[in-house]
N, C-alpha and C positions, 0 to 999 in steps of 0.2 A: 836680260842684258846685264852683265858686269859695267860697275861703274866704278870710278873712283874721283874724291873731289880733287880740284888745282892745287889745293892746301897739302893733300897727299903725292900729290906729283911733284910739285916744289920740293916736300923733304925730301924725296927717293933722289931727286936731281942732287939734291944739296948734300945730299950723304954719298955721294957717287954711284948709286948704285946705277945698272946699266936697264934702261928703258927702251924698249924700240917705238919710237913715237912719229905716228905718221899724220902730218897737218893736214886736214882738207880744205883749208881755204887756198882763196886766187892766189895768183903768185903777187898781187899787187897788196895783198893784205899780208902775207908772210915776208915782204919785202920793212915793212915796219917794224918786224921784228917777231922772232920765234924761240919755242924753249930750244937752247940749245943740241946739237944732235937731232934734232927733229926733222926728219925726213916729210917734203915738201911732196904730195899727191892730190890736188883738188878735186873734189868730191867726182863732177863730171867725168874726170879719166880716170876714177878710179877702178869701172870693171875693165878696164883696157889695160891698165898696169898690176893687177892684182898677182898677175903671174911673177911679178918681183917679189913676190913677200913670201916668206915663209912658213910654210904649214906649222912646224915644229916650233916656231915661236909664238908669243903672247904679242900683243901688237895693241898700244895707247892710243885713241882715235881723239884729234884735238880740231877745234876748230873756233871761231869766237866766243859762241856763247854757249852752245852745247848740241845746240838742233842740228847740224851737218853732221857732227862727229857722229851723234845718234844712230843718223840713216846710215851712214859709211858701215858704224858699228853691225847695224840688219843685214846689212850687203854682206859683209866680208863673213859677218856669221853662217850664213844660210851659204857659204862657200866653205864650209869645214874649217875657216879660222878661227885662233884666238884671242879675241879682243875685248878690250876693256874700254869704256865711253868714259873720258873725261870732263865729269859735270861743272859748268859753267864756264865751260870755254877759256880763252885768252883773257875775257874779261874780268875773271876770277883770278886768275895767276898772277901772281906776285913776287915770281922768282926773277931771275935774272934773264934776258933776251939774250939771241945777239942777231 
């Protein structure tokens, strides 16, 4: 499994660079606040919505602390996607919400 830490995600955000970042937490925990851009999927609906994402992209799997984003990460993998698990979740990140 590809990983990358918050601290790495924060720069990429901070430098503009363009991330397609899918959150897997509740919509009540994303309602607190998310990396910006971060497309909102909780982990539950995830194989029901998977057909939204795209094959030919890379796709950043976020979630609080790192354990959902993980599973998402197994899931979407063993579906021919490309994802990378961002380690230590929301609770590591230090960028900017909104």
């Amino acid at each position: 499994m590809k990983e990358m830490t918050a601290k790495e995600v924060e720069m990429n955000v901070t430098e503009g660079k363009t991330l397609n970042i899918i959150d897997v937490r509740e919509v009540d925990e994303v309602a607190a606040g998310k990396i910006p851009g971060a497309v909102n999927i909780p982990l539950g609906l995830l194989e029901f919505r998977m057909n939204e994402l795209d094959k030919s992209k890379e796709y950043v799997m976020v979630c609080r602390s790192g354990g959902r984003s993980g599973r998402a990460t197994q899931i979407l993998e063993s579906h021919g996607y490309s994802v990378i698990n961002m380690t230590g979740g929301m609770l590591s990140y230090e960028g900017q919400v909104q």
